[in-house]
VEXMIDO-592799 format. One line per 8 residues: number of its first residue (from 0); for each residue x, y, z of N, C-alpha, C. Coordinates in steps of 0.05 Angstrom, whole numbers, m for minus. Example, Ala and Ser with C-alpha at 12.3 -4.5 7.8 and 13.67 -1.06 7.14 Angstrom:
VEXMIDO-592799
0) 264/m114/156/246/m90/156/264/m66/156  257/m45/142/273/m21/143/258/1/157
END
This chain:
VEXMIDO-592799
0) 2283/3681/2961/2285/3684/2932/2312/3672/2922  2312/3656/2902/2335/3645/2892/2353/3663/2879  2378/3667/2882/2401/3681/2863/2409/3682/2840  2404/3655/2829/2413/3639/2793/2404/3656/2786  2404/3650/2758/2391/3662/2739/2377/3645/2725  2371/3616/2742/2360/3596/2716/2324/3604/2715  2318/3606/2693/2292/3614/2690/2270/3599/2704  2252/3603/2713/2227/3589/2717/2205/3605/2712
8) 2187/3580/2707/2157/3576/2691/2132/3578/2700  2115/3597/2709/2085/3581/2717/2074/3583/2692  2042/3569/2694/2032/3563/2673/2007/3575/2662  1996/3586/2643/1971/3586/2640/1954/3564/2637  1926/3565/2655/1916/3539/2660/1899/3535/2632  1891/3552/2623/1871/3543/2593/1892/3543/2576  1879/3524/2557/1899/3527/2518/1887/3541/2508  1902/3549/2486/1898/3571/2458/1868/3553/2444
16) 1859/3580/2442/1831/3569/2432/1835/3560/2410  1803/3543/2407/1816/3512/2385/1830/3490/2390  1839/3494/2411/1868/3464/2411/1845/3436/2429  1829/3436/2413/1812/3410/2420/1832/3379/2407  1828/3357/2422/1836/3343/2412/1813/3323/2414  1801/3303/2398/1787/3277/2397/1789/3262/2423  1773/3250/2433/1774/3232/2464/1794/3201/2455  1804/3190/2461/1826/3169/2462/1803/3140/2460
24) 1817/3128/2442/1785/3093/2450/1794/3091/2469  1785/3071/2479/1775/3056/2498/1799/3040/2493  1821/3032/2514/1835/2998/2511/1835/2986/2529  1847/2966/2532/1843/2943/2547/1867/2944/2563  1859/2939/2595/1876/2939/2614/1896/2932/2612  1937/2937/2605/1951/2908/2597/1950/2891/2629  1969/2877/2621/1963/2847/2647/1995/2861/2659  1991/2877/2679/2018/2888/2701/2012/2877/2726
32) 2037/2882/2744/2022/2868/2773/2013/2895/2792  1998/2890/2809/1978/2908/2821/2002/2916/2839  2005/2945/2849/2020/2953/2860/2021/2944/2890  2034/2943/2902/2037/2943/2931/2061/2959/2941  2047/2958/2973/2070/2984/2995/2104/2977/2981  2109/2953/2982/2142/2949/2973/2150/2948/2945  2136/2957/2927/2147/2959/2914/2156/2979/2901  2183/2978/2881/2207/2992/2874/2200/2991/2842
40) 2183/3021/2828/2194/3019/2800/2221/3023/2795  2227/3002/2777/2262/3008/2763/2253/3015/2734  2277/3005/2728/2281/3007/2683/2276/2988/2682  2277/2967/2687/2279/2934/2686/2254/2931/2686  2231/2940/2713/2202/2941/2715/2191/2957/2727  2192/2980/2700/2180/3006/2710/2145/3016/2710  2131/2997/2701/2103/2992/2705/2084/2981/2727  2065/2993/2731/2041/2975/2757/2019/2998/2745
48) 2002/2975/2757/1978/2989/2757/1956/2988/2778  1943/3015/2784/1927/3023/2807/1901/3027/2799  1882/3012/2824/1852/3011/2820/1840/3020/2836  1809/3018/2830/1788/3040/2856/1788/3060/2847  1768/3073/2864/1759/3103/2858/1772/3124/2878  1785/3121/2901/1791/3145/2920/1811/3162/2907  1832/3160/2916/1849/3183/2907/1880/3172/2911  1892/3182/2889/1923/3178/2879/1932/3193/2890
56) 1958/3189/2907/1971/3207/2916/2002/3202/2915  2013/3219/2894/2048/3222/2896/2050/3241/2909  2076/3230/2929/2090/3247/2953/2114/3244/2946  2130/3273/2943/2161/3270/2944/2177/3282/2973  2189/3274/2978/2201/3280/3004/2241/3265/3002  2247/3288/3011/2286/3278/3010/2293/3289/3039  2313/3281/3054/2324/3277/3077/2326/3302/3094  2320/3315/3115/2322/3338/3119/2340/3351/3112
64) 2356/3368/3116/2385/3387/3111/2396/3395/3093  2371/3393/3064/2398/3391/3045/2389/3421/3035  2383/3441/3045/2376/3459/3036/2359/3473/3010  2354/3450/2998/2345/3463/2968/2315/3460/2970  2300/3481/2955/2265/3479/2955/2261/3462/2929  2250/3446/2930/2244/3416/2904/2219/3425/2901  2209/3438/2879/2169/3441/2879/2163/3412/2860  2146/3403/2870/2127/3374/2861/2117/3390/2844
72) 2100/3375/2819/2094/3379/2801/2066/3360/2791  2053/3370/2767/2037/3360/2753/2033/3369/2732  2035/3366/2702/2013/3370/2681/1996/3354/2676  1968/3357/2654/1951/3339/2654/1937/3342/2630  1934/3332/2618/1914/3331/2585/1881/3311/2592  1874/3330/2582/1837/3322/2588/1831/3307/2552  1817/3294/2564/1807/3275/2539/1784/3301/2518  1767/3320/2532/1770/3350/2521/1782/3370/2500
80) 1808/3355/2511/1831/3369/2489/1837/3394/2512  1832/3393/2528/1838/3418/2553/1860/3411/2569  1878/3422/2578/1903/3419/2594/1898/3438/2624  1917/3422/2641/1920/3448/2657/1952/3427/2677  1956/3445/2702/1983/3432/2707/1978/3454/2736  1990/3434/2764/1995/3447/2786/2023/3443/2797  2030/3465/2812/2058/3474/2821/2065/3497/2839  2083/3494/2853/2083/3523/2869/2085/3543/2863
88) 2102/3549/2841/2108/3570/2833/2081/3581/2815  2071/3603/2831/2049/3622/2814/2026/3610/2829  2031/3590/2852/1996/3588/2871/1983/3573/2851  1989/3549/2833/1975/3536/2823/1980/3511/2830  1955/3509/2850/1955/3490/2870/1927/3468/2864  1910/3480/2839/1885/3462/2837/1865/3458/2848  1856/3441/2850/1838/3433/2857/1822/3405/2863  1814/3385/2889/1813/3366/2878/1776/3361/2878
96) 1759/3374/2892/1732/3364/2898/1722/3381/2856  1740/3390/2844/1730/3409/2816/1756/3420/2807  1745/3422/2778/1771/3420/2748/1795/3435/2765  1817/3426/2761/1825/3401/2750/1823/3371/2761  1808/3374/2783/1810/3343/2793/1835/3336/2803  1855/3355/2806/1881/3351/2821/1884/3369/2837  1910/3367/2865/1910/3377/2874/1933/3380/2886  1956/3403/2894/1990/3399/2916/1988/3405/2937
104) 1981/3395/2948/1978/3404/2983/1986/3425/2996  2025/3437/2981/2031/3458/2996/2058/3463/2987  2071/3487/2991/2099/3489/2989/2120/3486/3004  2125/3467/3002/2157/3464/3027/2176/3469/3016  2191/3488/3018/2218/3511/3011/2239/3492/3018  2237/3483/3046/2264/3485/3057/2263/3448/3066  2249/3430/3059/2249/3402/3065/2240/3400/3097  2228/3415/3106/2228/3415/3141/2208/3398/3144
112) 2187/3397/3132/2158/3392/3125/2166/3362/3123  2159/3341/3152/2158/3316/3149/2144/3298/3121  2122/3312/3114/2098/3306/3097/2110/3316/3068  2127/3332/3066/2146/3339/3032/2118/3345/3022  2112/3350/2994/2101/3351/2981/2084/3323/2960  2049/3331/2959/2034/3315/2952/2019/3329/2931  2024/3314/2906/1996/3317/2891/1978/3292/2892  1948/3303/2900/1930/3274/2891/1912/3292/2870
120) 1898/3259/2862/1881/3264/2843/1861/3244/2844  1834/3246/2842/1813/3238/2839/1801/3220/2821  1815/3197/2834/1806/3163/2809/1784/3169/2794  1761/3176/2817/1733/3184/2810/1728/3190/2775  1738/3205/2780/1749/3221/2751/1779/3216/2729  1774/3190/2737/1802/3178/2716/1793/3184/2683  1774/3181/2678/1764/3178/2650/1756/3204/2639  1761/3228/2654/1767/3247/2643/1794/3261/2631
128) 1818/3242/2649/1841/3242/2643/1858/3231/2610  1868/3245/2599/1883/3226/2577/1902/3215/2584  1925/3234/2607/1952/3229/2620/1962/3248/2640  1974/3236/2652/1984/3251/2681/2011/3252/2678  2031/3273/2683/2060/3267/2680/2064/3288/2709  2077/3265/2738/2086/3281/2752/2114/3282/2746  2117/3309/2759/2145/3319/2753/2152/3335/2775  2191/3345/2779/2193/3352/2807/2219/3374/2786
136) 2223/3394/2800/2247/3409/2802/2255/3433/2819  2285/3433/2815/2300/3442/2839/2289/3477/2834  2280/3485/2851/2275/3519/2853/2304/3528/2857  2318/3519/2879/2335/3547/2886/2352/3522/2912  2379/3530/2910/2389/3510/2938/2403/3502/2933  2404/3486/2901/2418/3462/2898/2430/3466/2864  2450/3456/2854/2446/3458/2825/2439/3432/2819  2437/3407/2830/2431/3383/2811/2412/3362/2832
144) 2406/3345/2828/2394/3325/2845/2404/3306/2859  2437/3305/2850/2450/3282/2862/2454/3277/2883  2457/3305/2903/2465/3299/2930/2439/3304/2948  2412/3303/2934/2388/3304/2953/2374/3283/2965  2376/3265/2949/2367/3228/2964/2333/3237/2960  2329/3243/2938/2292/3251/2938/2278/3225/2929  2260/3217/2933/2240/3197/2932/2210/3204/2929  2206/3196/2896/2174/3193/2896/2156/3168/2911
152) 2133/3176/2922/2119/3150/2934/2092/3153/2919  2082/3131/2912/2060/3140/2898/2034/3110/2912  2016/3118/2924/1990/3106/2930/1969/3107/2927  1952/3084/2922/1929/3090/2913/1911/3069/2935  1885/3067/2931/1867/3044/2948/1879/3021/2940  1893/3014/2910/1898/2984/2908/1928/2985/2925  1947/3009/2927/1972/2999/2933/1984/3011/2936  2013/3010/2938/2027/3033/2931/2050/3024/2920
160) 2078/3048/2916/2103/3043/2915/2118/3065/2902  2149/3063/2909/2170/3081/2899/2186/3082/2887  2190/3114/2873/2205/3113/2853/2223/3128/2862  2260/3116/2869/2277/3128/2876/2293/3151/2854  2294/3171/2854/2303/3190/2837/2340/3195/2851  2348/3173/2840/2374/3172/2850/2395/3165/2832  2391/3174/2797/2405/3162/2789/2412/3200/2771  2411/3213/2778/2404/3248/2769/2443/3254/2758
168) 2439/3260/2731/2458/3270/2710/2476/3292/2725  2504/3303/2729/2508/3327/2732/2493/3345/2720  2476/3368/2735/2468/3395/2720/2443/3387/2714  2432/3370/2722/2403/3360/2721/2383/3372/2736  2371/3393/2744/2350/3412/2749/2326/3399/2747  2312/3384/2736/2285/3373/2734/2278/3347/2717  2259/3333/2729/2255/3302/2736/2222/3286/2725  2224/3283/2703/2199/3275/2696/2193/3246/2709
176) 2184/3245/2731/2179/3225/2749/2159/3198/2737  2141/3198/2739/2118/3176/2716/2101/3195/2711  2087/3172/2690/2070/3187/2662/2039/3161/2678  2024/3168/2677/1996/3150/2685/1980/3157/2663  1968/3136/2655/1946/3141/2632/1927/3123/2647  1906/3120/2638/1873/3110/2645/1869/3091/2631  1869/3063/2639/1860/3043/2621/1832/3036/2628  1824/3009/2624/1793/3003/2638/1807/2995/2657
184) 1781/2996/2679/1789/2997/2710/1806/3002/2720  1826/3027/2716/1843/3040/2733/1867/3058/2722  1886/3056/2728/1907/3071/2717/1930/3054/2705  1951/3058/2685/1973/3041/2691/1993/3068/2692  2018/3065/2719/2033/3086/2716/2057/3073/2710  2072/3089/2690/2096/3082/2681/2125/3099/2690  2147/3089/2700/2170/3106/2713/2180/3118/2685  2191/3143/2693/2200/3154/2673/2231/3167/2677
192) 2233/3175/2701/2256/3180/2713/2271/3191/2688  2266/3218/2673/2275/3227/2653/2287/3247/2667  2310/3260/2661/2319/3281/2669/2322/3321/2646  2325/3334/2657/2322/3360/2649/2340/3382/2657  2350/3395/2640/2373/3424/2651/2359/3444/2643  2345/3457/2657/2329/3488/2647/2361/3510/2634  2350/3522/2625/2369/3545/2611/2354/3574/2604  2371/3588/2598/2365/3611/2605/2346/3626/2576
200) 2343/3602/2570/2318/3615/2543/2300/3597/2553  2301/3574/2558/2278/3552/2565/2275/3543/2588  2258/3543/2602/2258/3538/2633/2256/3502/2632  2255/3493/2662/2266/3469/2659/2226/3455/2652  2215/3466/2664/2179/3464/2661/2173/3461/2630  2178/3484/2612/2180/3481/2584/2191/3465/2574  2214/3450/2578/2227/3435/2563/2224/3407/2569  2207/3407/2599/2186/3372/2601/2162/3374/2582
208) 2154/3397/2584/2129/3405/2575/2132/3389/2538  2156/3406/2532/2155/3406/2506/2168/3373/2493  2176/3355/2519/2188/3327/2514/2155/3310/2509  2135/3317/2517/2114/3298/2532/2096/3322/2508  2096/3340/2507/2073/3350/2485/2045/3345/2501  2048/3372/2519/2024/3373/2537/2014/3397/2522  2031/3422/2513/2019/3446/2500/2010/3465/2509  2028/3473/2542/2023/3491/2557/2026/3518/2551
216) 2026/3536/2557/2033/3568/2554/2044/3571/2574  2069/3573/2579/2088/3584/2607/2094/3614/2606  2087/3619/2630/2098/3651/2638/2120/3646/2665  2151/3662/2657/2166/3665/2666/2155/3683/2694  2168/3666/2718/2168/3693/2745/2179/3676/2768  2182/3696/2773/2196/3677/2803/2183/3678/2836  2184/3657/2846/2175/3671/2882/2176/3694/2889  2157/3694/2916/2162/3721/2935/2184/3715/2955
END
């Protein structure tokens, strides 16, 4: 159990009744280059895009020893107007063969876990998606991200590549990693490498939540 006092968030998986939103048109693929194993989103060229139907998978993983538990992340907006979001904290871990069509593989506390933490998600089902925003923050261990060397990897059937999270603010707690939306034939994911300081009225989950206007309901609690 962590000592701070910095707040954290799990989520309620349904919205406040009513909060339907209209389905998104249809656009047209833009012209990005297809991802591959080496490549590096930056600022400079923080876009690619991934095709096929199997399954998307961002993995974060940082160097053994550094003591801190990092929980991987997800929220997600359904073309529905329905939301939902997986994370460790509160066992909301998803689902990938049914709703939400996502899924985190597991909690690694302590970085021991060669495999770090994975959410995939189900191309299959891209076009139920409006947008995907993974996201990562520090539980307990650490106060900022600078001295962790964490790395998103993100692959799909067309490709893959990484997003180094190495550029983290003093007092920076949480990491809006990329945002993926659904175009025709596949995804385009965009780096976002935004950073976040939870506080003791707003947890660091709410205050991505509330940058990106996903429209979650957060309930405060902490691990066992």
């Amino acid at each position: 159990m962590s000592n701070d006092e910095r707040p954290r968030a799990t989520i309620r998986l349904r919205p406040a009744p009513g909060a339907r939103q209209p389905a998104p048109p249809a656009r047209e693929a833009p012209r990005l280059p297809a991802a591959r194993p080496e490549t590096v989103l930056t600022r400079s060229a923080p876009h690619a895009r991934v095709t096929g139907r199997g399954v998307l998978q961002v993995n974060l993983n940082r160097p053994p020893g550094t003591g801190a538990d990092l929980d991987l992340g997800c929220m997600a907006a359904f073309t529905d107007g329905s939301r939902a979001a997986v994370q460790p904290l509160g066992n909301n871990f998803g689902s990938l063969s049914g709703w939400p069509y996502m899924e985190l593989d597991q909690d690694d506390r302590t970085g021991a876990s060669a495999d770090g933490e994975t959410v995939r998600v189900d191309l299959a089902r891209r076009e139920l998606f409006r947008r995907l925003l993974f996201h990562v923050y520090v539980y307990s261990g650490a106060v900022d991200f600078r001295s962790l060397g964490a790395t998103a990897t993100v692959t799909a059937p067309s490709g893959g590549f990484r997003i180094p999270l190495d550029d983290s603010p003093e007092g920076a707690t949480g990491c809006a990693i990329a945002l993926a939306t659904p175009v025709e034939g596949g995804l385009t994911v965009s780096r976002e490498v935004r950073w976040f300081t939870g506080t003791l009225r707003h947890s660091v989950q709410e205050q991505m939540d509330g940058a990106y206007g996903f429209g979650l309901t957060w309930v405060r609690m902490r691990k066992d």
